[in-house]
CHARMM internal coordinates of N, CA and C (Angstrom, degrees):
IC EDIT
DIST 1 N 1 CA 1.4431
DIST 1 CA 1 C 1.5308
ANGL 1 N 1 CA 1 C 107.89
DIST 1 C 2 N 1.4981
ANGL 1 CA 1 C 2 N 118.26
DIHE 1 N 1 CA 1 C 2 N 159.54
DIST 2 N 2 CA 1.2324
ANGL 1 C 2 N 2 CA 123.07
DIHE 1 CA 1 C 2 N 2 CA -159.93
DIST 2 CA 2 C 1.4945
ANGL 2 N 2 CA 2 C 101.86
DIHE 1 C 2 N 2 CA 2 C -128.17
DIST 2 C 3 N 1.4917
ANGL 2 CA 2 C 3 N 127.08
DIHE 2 N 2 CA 2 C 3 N 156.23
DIST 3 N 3 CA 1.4894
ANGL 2 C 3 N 3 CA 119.78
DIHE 2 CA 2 C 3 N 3 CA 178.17
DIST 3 CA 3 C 1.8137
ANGL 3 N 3 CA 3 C 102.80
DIHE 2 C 3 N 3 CA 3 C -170.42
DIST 3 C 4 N 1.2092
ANGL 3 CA 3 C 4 N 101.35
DIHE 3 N 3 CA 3 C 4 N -161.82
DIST 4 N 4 CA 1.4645
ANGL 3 C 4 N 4 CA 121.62
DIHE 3 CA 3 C 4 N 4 CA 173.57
DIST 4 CA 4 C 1.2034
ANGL 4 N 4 CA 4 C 123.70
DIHE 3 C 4 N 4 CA 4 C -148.40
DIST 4 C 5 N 1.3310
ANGL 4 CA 4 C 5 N 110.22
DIHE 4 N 4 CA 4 C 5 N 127.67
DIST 5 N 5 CA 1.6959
ANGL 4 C 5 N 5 CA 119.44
DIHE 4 CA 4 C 5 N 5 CA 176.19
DIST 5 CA 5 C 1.6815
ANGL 5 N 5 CA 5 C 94.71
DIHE 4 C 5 N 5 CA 5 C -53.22
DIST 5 C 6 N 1.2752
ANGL 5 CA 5 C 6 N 97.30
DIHE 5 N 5 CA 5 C 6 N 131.39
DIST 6 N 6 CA 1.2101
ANGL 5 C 6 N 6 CA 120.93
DIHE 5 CA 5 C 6 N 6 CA 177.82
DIST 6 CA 6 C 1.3386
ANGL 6 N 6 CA 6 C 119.03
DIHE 5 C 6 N 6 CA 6 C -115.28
DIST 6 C 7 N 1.5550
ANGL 6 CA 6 C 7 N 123.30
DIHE 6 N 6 CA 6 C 7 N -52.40
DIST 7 N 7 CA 1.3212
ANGL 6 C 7 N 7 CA 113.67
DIHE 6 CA 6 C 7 N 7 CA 171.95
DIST 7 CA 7 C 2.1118
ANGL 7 N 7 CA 7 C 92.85
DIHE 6 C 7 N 7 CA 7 C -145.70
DIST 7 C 8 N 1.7226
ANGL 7 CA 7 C 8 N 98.52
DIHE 7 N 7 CA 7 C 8 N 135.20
DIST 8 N 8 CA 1.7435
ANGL 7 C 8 N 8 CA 99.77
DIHE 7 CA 7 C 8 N 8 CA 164.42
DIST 8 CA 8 C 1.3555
ANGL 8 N 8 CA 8 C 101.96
DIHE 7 C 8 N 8 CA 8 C -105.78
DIST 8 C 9 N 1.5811
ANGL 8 CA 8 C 9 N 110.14
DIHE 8 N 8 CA 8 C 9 N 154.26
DIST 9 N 9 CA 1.5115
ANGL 8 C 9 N 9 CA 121.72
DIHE 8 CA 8 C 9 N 9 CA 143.09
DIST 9 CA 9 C 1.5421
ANGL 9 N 9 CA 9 C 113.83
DIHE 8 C 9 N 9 CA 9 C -116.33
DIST 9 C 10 N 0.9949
ANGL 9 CA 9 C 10 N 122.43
DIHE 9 N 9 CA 9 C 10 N 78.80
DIST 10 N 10 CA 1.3736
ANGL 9 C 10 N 10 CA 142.72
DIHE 9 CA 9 C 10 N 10 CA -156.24
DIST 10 CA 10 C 1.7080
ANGL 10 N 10 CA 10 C 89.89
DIHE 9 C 10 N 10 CA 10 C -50.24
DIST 10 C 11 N 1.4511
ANGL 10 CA 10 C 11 N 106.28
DIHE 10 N 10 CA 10 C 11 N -49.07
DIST 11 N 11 CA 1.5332
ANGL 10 C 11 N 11 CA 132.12
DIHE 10 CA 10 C 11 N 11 CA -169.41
DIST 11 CA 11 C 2.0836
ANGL 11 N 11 CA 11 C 103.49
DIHE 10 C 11 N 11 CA 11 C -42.61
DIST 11 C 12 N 1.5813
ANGL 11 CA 11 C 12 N 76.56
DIHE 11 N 11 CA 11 C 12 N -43.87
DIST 12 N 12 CA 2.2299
ANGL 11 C 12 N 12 CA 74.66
DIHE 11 CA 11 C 12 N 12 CA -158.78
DIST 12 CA 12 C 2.1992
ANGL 12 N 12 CA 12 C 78.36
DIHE 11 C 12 N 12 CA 12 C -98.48
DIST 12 C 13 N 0.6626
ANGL 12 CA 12 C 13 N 142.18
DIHE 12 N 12 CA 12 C 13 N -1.72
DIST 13 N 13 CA 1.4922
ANGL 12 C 13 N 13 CA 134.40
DIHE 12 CA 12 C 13 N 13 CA -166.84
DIST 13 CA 13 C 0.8720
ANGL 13 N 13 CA 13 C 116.41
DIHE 12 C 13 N 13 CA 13 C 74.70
DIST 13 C 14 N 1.5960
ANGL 13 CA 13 C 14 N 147.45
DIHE 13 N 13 CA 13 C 14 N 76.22
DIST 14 N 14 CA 1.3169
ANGL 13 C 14 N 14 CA 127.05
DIHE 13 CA 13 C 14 N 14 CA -169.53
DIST 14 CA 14 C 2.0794
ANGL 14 N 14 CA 14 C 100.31
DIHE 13 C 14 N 14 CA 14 C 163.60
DIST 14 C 15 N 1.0592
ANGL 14 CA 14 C 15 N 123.48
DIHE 14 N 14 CA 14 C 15 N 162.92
DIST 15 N 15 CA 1.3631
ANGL 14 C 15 N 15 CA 122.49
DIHE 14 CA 14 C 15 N 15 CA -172.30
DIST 15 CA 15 C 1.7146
ANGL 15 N 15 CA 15 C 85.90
DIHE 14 C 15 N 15 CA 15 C -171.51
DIST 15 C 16 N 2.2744
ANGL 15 CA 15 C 16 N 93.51
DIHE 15 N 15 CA 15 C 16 N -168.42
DIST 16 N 16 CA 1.5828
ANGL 15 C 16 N 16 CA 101.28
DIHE 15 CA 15 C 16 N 16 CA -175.76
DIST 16 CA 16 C 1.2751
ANGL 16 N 16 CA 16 C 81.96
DIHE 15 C 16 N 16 CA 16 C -154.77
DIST 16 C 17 N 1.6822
ANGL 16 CA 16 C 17 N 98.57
DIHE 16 N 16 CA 16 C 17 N 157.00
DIST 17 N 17 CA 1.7586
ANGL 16 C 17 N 17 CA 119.05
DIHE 16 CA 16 C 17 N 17 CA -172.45
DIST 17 CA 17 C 1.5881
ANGL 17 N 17 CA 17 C 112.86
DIHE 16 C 17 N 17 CA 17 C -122.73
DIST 17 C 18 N 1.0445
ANGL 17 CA 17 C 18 N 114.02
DIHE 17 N 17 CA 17 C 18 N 123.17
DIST 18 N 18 CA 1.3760
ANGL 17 C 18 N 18 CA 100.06
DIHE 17 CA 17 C 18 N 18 CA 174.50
DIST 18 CA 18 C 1.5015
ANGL 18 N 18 CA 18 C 117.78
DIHE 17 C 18 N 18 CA 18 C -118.23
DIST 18 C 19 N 1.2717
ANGL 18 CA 18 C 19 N 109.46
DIHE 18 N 18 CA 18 C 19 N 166.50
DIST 19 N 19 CA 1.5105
ANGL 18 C 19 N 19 CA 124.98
DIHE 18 CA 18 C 19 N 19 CA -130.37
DIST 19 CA 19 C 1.6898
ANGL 19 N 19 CA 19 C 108.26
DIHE 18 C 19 N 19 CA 19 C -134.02
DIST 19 C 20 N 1.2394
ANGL 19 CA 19 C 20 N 139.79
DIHE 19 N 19 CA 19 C 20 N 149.45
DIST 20 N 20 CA 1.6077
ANGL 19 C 20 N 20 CA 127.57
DIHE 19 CA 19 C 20 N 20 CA 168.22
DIST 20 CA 20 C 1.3730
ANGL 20 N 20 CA 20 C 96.80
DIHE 19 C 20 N 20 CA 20 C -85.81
DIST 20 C 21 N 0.8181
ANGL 20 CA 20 C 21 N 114.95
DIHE 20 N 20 CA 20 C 21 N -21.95
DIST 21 N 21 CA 2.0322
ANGL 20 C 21 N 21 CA 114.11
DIHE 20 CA 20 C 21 N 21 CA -168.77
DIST 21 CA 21 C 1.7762
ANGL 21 N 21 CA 21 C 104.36
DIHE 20 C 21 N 21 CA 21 C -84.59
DIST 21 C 22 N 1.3489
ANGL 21 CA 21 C 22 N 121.60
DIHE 21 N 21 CA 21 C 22 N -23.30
DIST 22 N 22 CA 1.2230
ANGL 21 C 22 N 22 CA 103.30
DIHE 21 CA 21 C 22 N 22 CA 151.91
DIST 22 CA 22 C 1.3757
ANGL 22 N 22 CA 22 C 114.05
DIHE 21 C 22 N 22 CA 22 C -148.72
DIST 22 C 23 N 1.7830
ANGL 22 CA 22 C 23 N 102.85
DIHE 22 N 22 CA 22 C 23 N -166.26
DIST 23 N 23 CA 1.5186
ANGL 22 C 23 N 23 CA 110.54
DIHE 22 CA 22 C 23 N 23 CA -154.92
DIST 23 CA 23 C 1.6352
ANGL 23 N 23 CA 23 C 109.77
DIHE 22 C 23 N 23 CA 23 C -97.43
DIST 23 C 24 N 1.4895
ANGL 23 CA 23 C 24 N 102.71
DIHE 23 N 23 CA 23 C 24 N -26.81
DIST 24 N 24 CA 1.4347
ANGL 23 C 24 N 24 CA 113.31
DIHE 23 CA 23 C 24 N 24 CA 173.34
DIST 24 CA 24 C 1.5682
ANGL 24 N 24 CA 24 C 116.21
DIHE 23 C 24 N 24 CA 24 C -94.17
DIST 24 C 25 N 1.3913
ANGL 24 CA 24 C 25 N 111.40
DIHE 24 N 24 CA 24 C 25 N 153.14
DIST 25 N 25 CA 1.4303
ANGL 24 C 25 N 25 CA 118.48
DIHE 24 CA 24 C 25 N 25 CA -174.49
DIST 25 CA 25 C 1.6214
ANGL 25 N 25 CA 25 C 107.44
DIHE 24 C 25 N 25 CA 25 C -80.68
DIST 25 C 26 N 1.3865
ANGL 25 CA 25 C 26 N 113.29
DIHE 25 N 25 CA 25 C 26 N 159.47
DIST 26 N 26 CA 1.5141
ANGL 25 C 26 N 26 CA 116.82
DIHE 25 CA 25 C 26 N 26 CA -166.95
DIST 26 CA 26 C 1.2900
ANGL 26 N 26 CA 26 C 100.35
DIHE 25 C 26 N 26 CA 26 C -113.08
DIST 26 C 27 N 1.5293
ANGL 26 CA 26 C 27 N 118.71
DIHE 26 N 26 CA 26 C 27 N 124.08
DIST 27 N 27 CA 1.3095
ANGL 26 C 27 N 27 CA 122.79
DIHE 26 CA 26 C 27 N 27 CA -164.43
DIST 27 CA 27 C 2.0316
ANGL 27 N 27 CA 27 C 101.54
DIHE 26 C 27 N 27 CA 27 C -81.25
DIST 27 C 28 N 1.3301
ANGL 27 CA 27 C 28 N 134.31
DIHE 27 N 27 CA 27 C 28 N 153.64
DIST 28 N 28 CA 1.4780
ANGL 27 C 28 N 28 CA 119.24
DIHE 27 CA 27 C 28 N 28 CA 155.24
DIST 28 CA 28 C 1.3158
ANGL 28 N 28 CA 28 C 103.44
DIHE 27 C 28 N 28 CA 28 C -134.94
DIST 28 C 29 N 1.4011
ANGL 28 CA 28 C 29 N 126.17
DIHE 28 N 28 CA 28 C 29 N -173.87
DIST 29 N 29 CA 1.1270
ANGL 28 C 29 N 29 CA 116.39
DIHE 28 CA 28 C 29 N 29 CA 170.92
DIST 29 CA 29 C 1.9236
ANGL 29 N 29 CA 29 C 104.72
DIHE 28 C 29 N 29 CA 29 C -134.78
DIST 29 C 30 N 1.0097
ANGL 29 CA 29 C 30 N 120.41
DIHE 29 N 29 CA 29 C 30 N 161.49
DIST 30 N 30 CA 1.2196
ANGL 29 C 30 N 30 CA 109.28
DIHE 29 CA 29 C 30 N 30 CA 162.33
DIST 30 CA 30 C 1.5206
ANGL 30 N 30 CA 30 C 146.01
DIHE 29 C 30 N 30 CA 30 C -40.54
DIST 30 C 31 N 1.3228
ANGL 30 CA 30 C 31 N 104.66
DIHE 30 N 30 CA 30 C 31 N -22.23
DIST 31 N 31 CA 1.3908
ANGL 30 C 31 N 31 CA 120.09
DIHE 30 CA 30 C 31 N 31 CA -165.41
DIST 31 CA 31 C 2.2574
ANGL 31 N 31 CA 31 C 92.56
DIHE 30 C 31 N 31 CA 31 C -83.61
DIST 31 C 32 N 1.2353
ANGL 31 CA 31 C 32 N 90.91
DIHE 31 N 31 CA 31 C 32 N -46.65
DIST 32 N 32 CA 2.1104
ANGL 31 C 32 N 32 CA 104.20
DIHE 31 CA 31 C 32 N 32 CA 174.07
DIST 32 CA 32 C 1.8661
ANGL 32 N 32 CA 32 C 97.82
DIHE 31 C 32 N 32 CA 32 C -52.88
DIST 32 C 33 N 1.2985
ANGL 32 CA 32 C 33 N 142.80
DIHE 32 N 32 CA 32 C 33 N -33.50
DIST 33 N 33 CA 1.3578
ANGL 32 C 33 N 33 CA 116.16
DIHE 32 CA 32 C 33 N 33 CA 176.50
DIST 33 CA 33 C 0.9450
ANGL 33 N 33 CA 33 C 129.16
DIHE 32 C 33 N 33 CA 33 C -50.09
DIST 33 C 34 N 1.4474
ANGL 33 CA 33 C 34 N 136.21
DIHE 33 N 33 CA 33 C 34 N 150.81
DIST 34 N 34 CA 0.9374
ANGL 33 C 34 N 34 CA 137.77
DIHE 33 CA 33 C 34 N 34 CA 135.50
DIST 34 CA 34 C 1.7810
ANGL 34 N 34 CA 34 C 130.86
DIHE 33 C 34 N 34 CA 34 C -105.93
DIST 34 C 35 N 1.6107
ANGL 34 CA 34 C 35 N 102.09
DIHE 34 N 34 CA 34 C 35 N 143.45
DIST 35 N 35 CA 1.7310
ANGL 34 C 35 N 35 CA 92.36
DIHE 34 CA 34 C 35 N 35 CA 178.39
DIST 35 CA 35 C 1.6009
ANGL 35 N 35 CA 35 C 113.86
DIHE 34 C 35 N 35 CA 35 C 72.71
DIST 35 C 36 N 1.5145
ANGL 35 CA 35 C 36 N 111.67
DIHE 35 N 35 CA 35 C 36 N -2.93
DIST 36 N 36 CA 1.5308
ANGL 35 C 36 N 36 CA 131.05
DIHE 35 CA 35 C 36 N 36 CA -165.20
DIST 36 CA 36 C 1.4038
ANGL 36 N 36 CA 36 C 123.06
DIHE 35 C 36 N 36 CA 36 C -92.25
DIST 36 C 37 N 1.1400
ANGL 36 CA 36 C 37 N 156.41
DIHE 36 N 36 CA 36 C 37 N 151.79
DIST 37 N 37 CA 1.6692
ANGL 36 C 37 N 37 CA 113.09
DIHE 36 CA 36 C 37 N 37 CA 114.61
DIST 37 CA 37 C 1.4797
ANGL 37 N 37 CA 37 C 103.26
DIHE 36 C 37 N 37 CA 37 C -124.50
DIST 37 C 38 N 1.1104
ANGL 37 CA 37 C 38 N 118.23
DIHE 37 N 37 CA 37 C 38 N 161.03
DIST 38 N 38 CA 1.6182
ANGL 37 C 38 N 38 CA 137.70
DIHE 37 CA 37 C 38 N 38 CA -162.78
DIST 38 CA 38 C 1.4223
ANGL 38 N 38 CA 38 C 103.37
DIHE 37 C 38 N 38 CA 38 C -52.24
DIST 38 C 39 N 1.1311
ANGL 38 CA 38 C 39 N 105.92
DIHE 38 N 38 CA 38 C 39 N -55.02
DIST 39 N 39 CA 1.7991
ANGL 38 C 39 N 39 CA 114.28
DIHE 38 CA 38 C 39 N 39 CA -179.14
DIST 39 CA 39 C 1.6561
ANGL 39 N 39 CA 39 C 125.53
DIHE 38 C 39 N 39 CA 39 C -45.10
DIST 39 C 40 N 1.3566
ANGL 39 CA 39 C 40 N 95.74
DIHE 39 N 39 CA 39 C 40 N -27.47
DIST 40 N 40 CA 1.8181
ANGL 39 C 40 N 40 CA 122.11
DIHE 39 CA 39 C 40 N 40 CA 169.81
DIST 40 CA 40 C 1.1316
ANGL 40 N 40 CA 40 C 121.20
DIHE 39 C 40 N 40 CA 40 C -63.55
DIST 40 C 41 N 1.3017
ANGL 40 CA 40 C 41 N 105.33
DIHE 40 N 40 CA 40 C 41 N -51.95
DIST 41 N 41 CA 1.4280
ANGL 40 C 41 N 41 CA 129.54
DIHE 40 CA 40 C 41 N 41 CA -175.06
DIST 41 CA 41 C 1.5221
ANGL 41 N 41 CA 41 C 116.81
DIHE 40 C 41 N 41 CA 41 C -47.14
DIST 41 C 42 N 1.5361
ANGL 41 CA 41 C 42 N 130.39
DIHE 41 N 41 CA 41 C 42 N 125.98
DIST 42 N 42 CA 1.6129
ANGL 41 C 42 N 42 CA 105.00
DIHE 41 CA 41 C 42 N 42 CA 175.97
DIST 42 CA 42 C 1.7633
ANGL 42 N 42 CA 42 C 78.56
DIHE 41 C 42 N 42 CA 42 C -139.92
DIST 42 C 43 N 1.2662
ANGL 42 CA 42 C 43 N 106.25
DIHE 42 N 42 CA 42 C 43 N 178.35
DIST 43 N 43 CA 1.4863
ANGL 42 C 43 N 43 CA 129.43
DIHE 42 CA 42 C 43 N 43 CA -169.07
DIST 43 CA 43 C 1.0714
ANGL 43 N 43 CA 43 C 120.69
DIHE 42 C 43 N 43 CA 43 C -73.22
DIST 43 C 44 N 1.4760
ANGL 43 CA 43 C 44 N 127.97
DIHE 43 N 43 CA 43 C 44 N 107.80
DIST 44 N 44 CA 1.2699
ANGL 43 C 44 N 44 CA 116.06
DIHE 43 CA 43 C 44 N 44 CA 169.42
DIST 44 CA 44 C 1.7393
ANGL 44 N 44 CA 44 C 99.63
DIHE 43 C 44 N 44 CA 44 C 139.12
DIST 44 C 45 N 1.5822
ANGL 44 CA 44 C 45 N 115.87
DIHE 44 N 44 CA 44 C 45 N -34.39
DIST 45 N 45 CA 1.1936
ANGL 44 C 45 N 45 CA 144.60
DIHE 44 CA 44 C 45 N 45 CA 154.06
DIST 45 CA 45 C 1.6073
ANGL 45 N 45 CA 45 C 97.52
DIHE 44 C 45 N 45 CA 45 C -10.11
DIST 45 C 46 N 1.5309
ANGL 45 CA 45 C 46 N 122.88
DIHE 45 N 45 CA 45 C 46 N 127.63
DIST 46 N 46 CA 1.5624
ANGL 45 C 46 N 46 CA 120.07
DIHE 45 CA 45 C 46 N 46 CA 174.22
DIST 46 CA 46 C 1.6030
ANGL 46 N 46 CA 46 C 90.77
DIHE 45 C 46 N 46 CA 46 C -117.70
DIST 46 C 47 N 1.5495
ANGL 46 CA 46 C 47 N 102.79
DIHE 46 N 46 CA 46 C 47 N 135.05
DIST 47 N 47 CA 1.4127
ANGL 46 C 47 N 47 CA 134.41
DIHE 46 CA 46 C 47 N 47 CA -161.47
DIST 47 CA 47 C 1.4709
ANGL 47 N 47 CA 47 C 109.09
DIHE 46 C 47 N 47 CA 47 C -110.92
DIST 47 C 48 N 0.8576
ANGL 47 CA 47 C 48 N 132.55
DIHE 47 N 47 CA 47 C 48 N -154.77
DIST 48 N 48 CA 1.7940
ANGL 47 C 48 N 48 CA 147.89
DIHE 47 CA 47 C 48 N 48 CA 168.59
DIST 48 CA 48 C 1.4093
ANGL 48 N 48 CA 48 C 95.94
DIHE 47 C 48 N 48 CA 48 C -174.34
DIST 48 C 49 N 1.0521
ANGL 48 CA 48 C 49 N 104.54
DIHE 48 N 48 CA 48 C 49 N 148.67
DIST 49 N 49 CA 2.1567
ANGL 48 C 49 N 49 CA 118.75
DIHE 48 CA 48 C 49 N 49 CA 158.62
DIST 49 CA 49 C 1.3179
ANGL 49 N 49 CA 49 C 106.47
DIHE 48 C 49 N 49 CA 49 C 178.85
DIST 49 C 50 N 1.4323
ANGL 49 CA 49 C 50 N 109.21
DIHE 49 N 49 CA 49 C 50 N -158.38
DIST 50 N 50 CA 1.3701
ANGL 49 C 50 N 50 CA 128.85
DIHE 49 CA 49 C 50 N 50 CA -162.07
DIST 50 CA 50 C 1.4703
ANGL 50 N 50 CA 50 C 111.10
DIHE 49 C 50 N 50 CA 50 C -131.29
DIST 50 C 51 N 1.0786
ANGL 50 CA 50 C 51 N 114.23
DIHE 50 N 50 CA 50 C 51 N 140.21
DIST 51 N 51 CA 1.8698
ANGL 50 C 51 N 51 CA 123.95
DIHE 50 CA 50 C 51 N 51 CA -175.03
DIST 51 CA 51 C 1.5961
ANGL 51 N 51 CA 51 C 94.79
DIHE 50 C 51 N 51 CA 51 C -80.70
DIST 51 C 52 N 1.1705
ANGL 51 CA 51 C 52 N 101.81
DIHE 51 N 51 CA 51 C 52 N 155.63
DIST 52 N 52 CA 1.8084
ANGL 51 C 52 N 52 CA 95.87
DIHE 51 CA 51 C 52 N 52 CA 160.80
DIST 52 CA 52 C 1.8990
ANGL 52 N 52 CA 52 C 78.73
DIHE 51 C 52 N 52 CA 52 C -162.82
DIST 52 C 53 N 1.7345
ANGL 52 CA 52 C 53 N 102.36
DIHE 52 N 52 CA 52 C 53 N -177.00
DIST 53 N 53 CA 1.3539
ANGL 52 C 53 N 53 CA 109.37
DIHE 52 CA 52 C 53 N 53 CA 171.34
DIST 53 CA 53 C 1.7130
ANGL 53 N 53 CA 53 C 119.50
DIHE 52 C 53 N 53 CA 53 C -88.46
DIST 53 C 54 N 0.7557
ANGL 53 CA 53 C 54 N 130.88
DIHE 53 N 53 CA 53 C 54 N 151.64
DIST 54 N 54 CA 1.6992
ANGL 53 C 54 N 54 CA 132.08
DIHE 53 CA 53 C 54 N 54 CA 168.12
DIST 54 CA 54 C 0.8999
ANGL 54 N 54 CA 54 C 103.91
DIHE 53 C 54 N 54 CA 54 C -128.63
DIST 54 C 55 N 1.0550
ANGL 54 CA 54 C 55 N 119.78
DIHE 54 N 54 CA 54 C 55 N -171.19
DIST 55 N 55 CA 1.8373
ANGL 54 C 55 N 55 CA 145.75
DIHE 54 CA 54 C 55 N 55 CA -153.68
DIST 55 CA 55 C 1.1279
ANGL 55 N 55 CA 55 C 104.40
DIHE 54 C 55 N 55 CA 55 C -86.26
DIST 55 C 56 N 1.3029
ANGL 55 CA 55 C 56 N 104.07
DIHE 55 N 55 CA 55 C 56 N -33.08
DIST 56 N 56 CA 1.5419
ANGL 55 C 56 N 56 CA 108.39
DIHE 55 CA 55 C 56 N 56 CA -158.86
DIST 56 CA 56 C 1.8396
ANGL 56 N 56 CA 56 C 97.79
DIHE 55 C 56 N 56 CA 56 C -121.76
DIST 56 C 57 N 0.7818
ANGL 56 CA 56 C 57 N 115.54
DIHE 56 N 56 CA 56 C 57 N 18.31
DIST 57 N 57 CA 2.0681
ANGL 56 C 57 N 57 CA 128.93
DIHE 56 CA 56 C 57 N 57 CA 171.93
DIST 57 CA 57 C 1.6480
ANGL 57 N 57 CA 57 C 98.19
DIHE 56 C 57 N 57 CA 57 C 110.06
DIST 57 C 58 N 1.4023
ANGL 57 CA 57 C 58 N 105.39
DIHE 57 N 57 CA 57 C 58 N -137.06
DIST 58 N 58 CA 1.2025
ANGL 57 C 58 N 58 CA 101.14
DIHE 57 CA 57 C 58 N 58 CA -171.30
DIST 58 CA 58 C 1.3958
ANGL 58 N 58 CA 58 C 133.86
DIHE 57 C 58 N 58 CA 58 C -72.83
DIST 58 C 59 N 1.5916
ANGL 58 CA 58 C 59 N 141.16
DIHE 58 N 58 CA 58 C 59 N 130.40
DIST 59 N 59 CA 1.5920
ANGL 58 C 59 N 59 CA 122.85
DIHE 58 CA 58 C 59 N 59 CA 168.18
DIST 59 CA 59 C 1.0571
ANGL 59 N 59 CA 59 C 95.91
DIHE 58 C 59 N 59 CA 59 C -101.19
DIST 59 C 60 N 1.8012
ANGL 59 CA 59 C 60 N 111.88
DIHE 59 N 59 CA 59 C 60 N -179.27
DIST 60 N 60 CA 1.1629
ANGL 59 C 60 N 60 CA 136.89
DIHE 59 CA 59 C 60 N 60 CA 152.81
DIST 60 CA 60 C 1.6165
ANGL 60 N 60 CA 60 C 114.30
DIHE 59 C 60 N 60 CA 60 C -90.33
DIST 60 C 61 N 1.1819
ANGL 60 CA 60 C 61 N 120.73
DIHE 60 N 60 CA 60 C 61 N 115.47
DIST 61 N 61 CA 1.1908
ANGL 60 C 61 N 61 CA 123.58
DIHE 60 CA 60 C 61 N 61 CA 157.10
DIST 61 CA 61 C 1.5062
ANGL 61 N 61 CA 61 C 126.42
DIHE 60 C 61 N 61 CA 61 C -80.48
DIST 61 C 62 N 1.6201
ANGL 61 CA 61 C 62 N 116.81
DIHE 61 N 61 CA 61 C 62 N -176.15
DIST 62 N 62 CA 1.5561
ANGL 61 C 62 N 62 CA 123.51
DIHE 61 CA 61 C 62 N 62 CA 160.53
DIST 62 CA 62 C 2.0041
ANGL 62 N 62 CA 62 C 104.00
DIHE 61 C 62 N 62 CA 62 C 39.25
DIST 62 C 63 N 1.0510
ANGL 62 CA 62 C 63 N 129.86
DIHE 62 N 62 CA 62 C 63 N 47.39
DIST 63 N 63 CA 1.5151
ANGL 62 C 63 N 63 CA 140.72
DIHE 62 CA 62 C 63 N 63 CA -171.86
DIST 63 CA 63 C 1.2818
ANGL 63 N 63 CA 63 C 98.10
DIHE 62 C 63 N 63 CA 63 C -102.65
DIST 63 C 64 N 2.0160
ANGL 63 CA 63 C 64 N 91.04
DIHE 63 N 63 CA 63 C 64 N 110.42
DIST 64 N 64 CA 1.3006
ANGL 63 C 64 N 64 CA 102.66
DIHE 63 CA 63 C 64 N 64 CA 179.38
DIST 64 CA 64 C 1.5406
ANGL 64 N 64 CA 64 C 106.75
DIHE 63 C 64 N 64 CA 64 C -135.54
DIST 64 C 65 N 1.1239
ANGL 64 CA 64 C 65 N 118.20
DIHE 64 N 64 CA 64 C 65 N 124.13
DIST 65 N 65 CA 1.7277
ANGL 64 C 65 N 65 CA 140.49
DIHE 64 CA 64 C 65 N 65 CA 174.19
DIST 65 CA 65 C 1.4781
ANGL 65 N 65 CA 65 C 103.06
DIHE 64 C 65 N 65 CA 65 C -37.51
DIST 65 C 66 N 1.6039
ANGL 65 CA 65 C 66 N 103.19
DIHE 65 N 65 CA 65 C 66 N 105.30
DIST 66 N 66 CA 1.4118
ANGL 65 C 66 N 66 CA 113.58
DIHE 65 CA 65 C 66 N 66 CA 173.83
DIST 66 CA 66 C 1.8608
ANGL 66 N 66 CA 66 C 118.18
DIHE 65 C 66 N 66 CA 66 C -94.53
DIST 66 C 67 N 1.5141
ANGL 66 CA 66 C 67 N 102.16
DIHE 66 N 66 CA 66 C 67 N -28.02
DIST 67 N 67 CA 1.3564
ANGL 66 C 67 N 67 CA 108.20
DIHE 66 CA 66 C 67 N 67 CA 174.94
DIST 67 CA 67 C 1.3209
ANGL 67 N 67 CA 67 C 101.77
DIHE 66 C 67 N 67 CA 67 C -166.45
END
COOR INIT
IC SEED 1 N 1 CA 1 C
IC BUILD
């Protein structure tokens, strides 16, 4: 699946991606990059990864910097 950094908190580790396929933003955390690190990352950034469940509904996993 494909998306866009939408918002980082570089600060707590963790940001959200949003997506055309849905309406809510996809939470990840730092530890799910790959090839990454959070601090790099700025908004708008188009990603690829994998859905899985979390605690809190859906994350993004395996999030790797496509452009």
């Amino acid at each position: 699946m494909q998306g866009k950094i939408k918002k980082i908190i570089s600060g707590k580790g963790f940001g959200f991606i949003t997506t055309e396929e849905s309406d809510k933003d996809i939470f990840f955390h730092k530890s799910n990059l790959k090839e990454s690190d959070i601090d790099n990352l700025v908004e708008d950034t188009i990603v690829e990864f994998e859905l899985q469940d979390g605690t809190k509904g859906k994350e993004a996993v395996n999030v790797t910097v496509i452009r």
